[in-house]
Legacy VTK file of the C-alpha trace (Angstrom):
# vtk DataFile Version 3.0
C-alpha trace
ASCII
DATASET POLYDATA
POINTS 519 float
23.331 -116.570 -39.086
20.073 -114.515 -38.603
18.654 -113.663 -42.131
19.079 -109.949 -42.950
16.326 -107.813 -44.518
16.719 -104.422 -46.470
13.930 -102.158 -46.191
13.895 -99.037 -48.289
11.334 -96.666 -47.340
11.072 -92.911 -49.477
14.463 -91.664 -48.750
15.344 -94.008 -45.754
17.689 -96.429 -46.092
18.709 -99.363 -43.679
21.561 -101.097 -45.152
23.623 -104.447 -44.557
27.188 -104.746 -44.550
29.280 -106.364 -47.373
29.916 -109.562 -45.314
26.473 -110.636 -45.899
26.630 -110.750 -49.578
28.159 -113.808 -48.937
26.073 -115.145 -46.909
23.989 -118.197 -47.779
20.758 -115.978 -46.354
20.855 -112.895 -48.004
19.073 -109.267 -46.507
15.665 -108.849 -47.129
15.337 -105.582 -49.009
12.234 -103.041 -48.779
12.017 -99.706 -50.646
9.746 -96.931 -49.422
9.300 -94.477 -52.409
7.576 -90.944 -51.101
5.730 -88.819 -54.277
6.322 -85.589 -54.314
7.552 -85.584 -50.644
10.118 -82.490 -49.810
13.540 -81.796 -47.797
11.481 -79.593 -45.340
8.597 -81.825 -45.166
9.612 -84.393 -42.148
10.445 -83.185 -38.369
13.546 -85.198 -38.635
14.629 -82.389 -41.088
13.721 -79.676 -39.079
9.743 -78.739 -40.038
8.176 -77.811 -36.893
4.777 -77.328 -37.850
4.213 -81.285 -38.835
5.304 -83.972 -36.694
6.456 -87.474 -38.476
7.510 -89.521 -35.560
7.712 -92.914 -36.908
9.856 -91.459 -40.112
11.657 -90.112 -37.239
12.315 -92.916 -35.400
13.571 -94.709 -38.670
16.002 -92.023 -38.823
17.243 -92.041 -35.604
17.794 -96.112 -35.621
19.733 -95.310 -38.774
21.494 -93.082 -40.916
20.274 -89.776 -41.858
21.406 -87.986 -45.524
21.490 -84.409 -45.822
22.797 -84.572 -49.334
20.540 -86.913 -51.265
19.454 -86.913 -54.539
16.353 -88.108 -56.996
17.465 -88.328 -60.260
15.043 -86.020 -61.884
12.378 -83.420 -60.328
9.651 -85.436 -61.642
8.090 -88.794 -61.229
8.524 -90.965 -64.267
12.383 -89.900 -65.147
13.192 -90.919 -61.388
11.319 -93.968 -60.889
12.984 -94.887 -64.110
16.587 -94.294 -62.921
16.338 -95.892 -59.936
14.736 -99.040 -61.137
17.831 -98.987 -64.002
20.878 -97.367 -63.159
20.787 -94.757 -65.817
19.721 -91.426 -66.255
16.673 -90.895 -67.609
17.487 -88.324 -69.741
19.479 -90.550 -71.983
16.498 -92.279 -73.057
13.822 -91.071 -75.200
10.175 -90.860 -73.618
11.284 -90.373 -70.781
9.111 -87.942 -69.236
5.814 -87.707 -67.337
3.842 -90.198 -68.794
-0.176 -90.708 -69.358
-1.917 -93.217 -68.061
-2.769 -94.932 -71.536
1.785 -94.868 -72.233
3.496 -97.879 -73.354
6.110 -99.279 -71.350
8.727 -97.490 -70.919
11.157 -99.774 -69.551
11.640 -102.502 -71.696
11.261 -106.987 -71.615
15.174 -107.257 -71.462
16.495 -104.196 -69.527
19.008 -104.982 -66.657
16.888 -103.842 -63.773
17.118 -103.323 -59.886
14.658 -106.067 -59.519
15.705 -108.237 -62.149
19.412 -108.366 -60.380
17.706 -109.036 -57.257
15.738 -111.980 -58.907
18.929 -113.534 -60.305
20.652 -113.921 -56.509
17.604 -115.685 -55.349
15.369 -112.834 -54.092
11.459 -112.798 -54.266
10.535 -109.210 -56.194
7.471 -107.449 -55.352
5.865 -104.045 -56.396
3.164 -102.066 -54.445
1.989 -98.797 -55.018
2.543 -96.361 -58.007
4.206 -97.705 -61.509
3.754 -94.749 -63.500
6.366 -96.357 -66.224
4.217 -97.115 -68.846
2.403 -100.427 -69.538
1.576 -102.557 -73.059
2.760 -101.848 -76.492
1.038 -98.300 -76.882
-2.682 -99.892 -77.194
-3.367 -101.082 -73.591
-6.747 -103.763 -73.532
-7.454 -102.817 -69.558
-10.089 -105.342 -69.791
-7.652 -108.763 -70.657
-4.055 -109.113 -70.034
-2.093 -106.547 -69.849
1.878 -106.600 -71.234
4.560 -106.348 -71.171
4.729 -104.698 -67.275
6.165 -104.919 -64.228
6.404 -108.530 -64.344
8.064 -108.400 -67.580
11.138 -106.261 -65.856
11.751 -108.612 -63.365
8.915 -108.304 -60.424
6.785 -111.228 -59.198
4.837 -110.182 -58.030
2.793 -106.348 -58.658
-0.429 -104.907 -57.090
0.161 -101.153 -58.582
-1.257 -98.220 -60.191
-1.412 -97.759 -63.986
0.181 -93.944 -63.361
-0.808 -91.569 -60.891
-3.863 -90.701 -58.604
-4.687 -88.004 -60.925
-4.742 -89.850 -64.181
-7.346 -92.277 -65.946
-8.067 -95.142 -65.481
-8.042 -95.139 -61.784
-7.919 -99.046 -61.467
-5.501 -101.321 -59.397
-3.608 -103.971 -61.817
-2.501 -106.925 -59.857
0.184 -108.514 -62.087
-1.223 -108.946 -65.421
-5.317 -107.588 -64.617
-7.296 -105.134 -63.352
-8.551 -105.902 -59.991
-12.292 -106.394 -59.676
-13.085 -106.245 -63.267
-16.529 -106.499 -64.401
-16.536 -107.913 -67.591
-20.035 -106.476 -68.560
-18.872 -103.358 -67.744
-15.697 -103.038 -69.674
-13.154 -99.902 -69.045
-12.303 -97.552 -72.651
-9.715 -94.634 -71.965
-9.115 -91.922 -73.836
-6.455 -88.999 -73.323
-7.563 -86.726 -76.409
-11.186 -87.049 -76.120
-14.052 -87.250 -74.194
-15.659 -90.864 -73.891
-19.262 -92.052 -72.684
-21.461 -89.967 -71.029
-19.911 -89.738 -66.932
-19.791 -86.415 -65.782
-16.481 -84.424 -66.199
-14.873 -81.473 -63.817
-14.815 -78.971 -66.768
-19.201 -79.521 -67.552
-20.214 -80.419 -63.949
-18.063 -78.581 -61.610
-20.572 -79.078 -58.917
-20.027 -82.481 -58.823
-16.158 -82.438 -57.320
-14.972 -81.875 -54.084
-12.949 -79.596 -54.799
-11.540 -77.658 -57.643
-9.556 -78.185 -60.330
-6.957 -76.564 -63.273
-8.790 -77.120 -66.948
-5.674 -80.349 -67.208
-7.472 -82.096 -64.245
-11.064 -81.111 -65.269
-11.396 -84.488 -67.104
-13.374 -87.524 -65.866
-14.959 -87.392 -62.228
-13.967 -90.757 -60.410
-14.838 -90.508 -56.848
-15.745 -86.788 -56.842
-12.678 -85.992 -58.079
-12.301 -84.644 -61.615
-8.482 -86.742 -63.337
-6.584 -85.999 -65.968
-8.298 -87.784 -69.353
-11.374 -89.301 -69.777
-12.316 -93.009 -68.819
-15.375 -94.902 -68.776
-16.609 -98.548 -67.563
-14.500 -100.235 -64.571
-17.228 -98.849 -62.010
-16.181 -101.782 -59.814
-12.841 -101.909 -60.091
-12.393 -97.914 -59.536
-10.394 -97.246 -56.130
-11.816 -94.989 -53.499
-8.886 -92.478 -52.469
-9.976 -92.164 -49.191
-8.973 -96.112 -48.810
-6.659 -96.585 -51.005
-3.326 -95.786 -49.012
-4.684 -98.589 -46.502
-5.451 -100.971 -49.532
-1.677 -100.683 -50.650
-0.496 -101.639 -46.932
-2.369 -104.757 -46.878
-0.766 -105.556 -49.679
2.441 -104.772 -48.580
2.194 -106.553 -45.635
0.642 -109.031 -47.291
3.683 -109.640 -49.605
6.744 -109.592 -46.561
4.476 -112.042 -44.681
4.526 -114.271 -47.087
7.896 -114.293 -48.301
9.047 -113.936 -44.652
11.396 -117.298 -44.889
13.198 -116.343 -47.901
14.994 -113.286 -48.913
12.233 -110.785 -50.615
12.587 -107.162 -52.323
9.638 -104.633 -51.844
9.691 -101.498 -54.067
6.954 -99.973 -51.995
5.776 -96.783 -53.821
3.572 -94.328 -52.312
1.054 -91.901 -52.951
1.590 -89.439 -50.419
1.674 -86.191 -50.832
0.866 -86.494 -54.382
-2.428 -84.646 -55.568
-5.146 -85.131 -55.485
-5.216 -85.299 -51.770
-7.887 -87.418 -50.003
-6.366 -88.720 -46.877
-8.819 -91.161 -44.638
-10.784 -89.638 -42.747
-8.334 -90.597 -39.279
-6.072 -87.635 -40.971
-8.605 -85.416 -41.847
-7.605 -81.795 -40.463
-5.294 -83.603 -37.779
-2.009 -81.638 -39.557
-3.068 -77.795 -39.217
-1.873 -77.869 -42.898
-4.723 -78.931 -44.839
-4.721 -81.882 -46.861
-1.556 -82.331 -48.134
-0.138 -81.916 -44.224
-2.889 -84.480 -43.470
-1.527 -86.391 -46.082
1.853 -86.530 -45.188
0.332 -87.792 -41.335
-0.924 -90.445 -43.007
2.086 -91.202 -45.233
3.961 -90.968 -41.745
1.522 -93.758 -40.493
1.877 -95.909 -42.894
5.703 -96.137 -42.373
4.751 -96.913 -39.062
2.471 -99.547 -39.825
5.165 -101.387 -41.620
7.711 -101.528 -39.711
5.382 -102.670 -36.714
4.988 -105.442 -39.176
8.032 -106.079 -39.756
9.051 -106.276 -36.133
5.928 -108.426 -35.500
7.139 -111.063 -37.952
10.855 -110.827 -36.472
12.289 -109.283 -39.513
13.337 -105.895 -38.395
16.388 -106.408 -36.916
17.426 -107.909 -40.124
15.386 -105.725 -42.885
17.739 -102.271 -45.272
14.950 -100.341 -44.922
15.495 -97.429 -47.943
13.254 -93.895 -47.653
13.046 -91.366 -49.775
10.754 -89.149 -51.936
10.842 -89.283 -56.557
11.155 -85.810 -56.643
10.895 -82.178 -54.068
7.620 -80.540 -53.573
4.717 -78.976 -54.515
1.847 -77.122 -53.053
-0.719 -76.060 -55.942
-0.642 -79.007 -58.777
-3.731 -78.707 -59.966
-6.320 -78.825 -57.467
-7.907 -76.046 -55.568
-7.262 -78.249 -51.654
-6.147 -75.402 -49.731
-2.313 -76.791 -49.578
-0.735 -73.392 -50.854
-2.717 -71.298 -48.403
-2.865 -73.914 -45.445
0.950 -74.076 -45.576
1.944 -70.908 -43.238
5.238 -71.017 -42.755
6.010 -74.285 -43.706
8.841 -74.610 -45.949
8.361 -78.051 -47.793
11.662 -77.696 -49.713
13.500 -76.440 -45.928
15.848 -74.130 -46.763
16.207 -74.815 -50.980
14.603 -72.687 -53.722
11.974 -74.725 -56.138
10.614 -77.900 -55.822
9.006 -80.606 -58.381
9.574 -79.763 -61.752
12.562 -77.305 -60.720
16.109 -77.410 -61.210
17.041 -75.649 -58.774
17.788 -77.479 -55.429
14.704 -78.059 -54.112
13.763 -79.920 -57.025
16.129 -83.110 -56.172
17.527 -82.395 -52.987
14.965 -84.987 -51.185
15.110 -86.751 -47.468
16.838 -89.946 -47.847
17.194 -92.504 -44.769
18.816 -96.060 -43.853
18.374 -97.827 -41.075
19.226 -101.776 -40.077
19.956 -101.964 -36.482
23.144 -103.292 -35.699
24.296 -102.567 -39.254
23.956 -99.339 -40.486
25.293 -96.367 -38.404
23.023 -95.179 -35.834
21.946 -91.928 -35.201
24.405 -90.248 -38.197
23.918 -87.665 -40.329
25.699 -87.999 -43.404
26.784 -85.055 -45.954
27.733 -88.003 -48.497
26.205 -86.541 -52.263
24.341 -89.617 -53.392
21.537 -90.437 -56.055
18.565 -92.923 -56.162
20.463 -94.038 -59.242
23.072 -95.755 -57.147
21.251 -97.779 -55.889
21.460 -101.049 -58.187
24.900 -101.040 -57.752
24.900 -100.233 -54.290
22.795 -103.322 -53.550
24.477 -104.884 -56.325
27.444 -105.000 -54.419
25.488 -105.924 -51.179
24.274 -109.254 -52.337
26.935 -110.542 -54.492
26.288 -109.626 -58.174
28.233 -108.409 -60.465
26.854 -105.809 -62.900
27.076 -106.043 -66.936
29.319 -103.682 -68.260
26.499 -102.201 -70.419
24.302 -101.883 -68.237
22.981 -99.873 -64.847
25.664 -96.803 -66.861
25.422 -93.802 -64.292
24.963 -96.349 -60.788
27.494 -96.227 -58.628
28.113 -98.478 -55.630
27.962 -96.149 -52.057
27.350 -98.885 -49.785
29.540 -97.604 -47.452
27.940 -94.152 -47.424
23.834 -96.081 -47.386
25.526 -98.061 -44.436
26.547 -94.728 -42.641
30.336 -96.194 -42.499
32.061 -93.379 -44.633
31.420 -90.164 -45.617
32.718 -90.739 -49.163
29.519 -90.406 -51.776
29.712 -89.102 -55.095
32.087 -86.477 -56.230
29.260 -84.985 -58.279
25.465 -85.648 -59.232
24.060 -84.594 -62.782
20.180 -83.093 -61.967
17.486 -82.768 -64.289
13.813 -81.673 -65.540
11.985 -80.424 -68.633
9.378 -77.605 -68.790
6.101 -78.230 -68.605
3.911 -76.457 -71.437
-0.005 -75.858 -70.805
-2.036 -75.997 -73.921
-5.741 -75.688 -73.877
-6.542 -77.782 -71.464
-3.746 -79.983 -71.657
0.180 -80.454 -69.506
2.949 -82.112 -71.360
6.733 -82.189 -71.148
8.654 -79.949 -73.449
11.676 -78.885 -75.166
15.107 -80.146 -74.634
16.435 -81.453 -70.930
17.436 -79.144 -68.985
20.672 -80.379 -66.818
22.819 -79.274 -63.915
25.722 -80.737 -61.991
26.915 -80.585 -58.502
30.267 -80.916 -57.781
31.257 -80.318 -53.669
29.724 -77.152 -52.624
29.312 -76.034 -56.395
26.218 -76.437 -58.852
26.606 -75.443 -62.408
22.811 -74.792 -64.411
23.645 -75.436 -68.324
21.706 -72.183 -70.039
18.462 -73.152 -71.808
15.182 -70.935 -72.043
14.387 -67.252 -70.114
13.083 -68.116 -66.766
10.337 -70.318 -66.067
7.853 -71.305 -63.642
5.069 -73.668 -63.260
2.232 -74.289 -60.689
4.200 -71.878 -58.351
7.712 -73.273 -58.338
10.492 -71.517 -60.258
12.267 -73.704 -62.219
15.560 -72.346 -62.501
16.106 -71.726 -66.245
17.907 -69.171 -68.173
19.152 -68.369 -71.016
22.762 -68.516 -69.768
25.079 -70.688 -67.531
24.414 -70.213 -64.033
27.053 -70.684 -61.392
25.815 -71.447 -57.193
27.807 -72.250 -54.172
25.852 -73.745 -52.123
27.692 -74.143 -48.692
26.591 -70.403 -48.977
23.859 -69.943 -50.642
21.818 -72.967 -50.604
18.608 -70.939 -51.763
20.773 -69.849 -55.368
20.106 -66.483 -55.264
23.673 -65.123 -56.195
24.692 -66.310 -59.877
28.684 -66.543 -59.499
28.941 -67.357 -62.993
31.014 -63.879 -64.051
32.714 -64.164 -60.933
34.376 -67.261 -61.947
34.217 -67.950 -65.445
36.966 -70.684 -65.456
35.356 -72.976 -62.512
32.141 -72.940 -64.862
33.292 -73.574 -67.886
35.216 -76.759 -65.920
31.685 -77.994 -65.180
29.855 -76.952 -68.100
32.725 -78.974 -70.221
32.269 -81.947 -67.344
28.522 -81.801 -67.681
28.415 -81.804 -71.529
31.271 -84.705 -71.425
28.891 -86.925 -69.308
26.044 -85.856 -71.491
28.103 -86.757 -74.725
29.623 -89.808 -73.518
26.854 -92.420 -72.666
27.735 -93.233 -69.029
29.455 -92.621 -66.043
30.031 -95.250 -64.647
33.937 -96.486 -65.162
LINES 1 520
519 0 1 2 3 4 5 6 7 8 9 10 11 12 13 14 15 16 17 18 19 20 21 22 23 24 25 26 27 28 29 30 31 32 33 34 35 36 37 38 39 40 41 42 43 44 45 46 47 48 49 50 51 52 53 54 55 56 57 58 59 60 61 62 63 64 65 66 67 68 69 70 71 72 73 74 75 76 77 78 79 80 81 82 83 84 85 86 87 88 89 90 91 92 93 94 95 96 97 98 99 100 101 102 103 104 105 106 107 108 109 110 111 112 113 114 115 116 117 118 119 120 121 122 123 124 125 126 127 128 129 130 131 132 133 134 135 136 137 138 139 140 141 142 143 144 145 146 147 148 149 150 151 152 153 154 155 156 157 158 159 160 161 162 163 164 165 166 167 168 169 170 171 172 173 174 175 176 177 178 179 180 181 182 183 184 185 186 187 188 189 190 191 192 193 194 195 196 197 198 199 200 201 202 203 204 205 206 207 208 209 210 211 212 213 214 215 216 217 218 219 220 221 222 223 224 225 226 227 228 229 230 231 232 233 234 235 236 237 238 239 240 241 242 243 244 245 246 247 248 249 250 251 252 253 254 255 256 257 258 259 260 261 262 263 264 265 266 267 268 269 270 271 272 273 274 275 276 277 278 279 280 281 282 283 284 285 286 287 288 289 290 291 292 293 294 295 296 297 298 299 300 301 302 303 304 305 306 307 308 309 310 311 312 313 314 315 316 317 318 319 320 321 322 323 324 325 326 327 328 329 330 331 332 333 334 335 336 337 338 339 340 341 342 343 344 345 346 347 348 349 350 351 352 353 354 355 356 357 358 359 360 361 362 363 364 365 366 367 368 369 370 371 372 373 374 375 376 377 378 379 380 381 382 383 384 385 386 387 388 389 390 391 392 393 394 395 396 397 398 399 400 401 402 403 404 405 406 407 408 409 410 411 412 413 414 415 416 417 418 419 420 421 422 423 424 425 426 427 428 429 430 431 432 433 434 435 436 437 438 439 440 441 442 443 444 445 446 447 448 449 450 451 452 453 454 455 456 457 458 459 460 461 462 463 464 465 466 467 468 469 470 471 472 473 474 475 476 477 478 479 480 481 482 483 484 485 486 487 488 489 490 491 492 493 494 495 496 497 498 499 500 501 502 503 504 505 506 507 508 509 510 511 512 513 514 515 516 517 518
């Protein structure tokens, strides 16, 4: 038997059937995580001022989902559920994080790559972590732990957080990469340190604009969020760095190619700031964060070349999908907002990141495995990143602990394309962002929804909100949406039928209340 590989690429997914989680060669599995990547972003989901043809191609070798979820509408909540099984809103800290955050998911935790591990597979990690790292007081310039390779990875060539936060370093497993020890790296998130030049004193240094949160340090002429000095060698050039994270990527399936391997294969693109190489550069019409999503586009491409180069695709789940929707304006002044015309990056949904309204979560999600997963479907199964541990779970044999991975369920069918039977409802989520001074953090309590079928319940929290453009969905009272006809929640049915959301709100604060969801 030909050994099977799982690939999953942003919200792609390429899946193998359950008769191979026997097997004595289990599927390779791959998974492409998009950042801040939207519904209406990608051709195959009907933009028609970008083109993504090799995201399109994946698509049309696989299985399509129309209904997909992230867990949250921002990054670190999402990445966290997926990579666990449960909601990140019933942990605390679980929210954007700094750069300088301890670890968020703990030595210990039942994890996506930690089952993986235990049925024989080499883990790897490329691309952002943005989970936390170290026990709250991070020494960038020794060892640095607990990580990713404390959670069950092997291997890890990642970012500490995000391309707009300090220190912008690569870590490969335990160090930074290219560390000069004479020139040692000191971050600070409250403060200013040393003596570089910062967005908010030398604004004529950047190349482009920025918000007073991202008028910190200038690393590359590009002003972050916080303040870092030291690391001048180790600091990654943005322009680069996408094609820096591919080598390694291909790197890692090349060298695991004759055993089974896992790739969690997260992304920068179209995350802010955006600096696409120079081969992108005004190719989209968009401005940068079109050009951006070109090169994201690419770099799909370039990997599953790979793959079929090294004779793994016919036998790779590749997974894609995006953390969270989108965003235009987040911080920097790149021209994204009024480059954008009439492209809809959230299709046919109201919000985007940080919303919860639909175009918060609502994200492109695609399978493919030729030969195995259903080619050429479009599926209207309601699934969530979440599900995913016990989706592959199921795939290669293991059995999960009965405290752990709480809100996963297994759709392996519906990843495969082979029924049409996802989730009977999804629990979304976010938390408003408050600007003080000069700094962004997450605040207040969760703010939750559920979608059952065609209906979405929003639990009532604050008066309407919005941040960095995008409306995100709050008010003081229940809100009540049917989607099938008014996917853009403009008409609150909540008077109009009181008893089908007080069902929800009571199902909503039961799942809330009870711990898990999982049976």
């Amino acid at each position: 038997m030909t050994r099977r590989g799982m690939l999953l690429a942003g919200a792609a997914v390429c899946a193998a059937p359950r008769a191979f989680a026997a097997s004595p060669r289990k599927p390779n599995i791959v998974v492409i995580y998009a950042d801040d990547l939207g519904y209406g972003d990608l051709s195959c989901y009907g933009a028609t001022a970008i083109a993504t043809p090799n995201i399109d191609a994946l698509a049309a070798r696989g299985t399509r989902f129309v209904n997909a979820h992230s867990p949250s509408a921002t990054c670190t909540p999402s990445r966290y559920a997926l990579l666990t099984g449960d909601y990140a809103w019933r942990a605390s800290g679980t929210q954007i994080l700094p750069g300088d955050a301890p670890a968020l998911i703990r030595p210990g935790k039942y994890t996506l790559p930690a089952m993986l591990k235990k049925a024989g597979y080499a883990t790897g990690l490329v691309g952002k972590w943005h989970l936390g790292l170290g026990d709250g007081h991070v020494d960038w310039n020794g060892v640095i732990a607990p990580g990713p390779l404390d959670i069950g990875f092997d291997y890890g060539f990642f970012l500490p957080a995000t391309l707009d936060r300090v220190p912008t370093v690569l870590i490969e497993n335990r160090r930074v990469v290219n560390l000069d020890p004479t020139d040692p790296i000191r971050v600070d998130y409250h403060r200013k340190i040393g003596t570089e030049p910062t967005g908010a004193e030398n604004p004529d240094q950047r190349k482009f604009g920025a918000d007073p949160e991202h008028s910190n340090t200038i690393v590359n002429g590009i002003s972050r969020i916080g303040y870092m000095t030291g690391g001048q060698a180790a600091r990654w050039q943005d322009e680069q760095l996408s094609d820096v994270l591919l080598g390694k990527a291909v790197a890692f399936v090349s060298a695991q190619k004759d055993r089974p391997f896992f790739l969690y294969y997260a992304v920068n693109e179209p995350h802010v700031p955006r600096a696409p190489h120079p081969r992108f550069v005004g190719k989209s019409g968009l401005g940068s964060r079109g050009d951006a999503i070109l090169q994201l586009d690419w770099t799909v491409g370039a990997l599953i070349r790979t793959l079929e180069e090294l004779g793994l695709a016919d036998d790779t789940l590749v997974v894609f999908s995006s953390d969270n929707g989108p965003i235009l304006f987040d911080g920097y002044a790149d021209g994204a907002a009024e480059r954008a015309g009439a492209h809809r990056p959230a299709g046919p949904y109201s919000g985007g990141k940080y919303s919860i309204l639909e175009g918060g979560t609502r994200v492109p999600m695609i399978t493919c495995w030729p030969g195995q997963v259903r080619k050429g479907h479009v599926s209207k199964a309601i699934i969530d990143h979440v599900d995913l541990i016990a989706s592959l779970a199921d795939l290669v044999g293991q059995a999960l602990p009965s405290d752990a991975a709480v809100d996963s369920f297994d759709m392996l069918a519906p990843l495969l394309g082979r029924s049409e039977a996802g989730r009977t409802y999804v629990v979304e989520d976010t938390k408003l962002m408050v600007t003080t001074g000069n700094t962004v953090a997450s605040s207040g309590d969760r703010i939750l929804a559920i979608r059952e079928g065609d209906w979405k319940l929003i639990r009532a929290s604050v008066d309407p909100q919005q941040f960095h453009g995008n409306a995100i969905g709050t008010s003081a009272r229940t809100q009540l949406y049917n989607l099938a006809d008014d996917p853009g929640e403009k008409s609150d049915l909540a008077l109009r039928y009181p008893d089908r959301a007080a069902d929800l709100l009571a199902r909503l604060n039961r799942l809330e209340q009870k711990g898990r969801s999982r049976p």
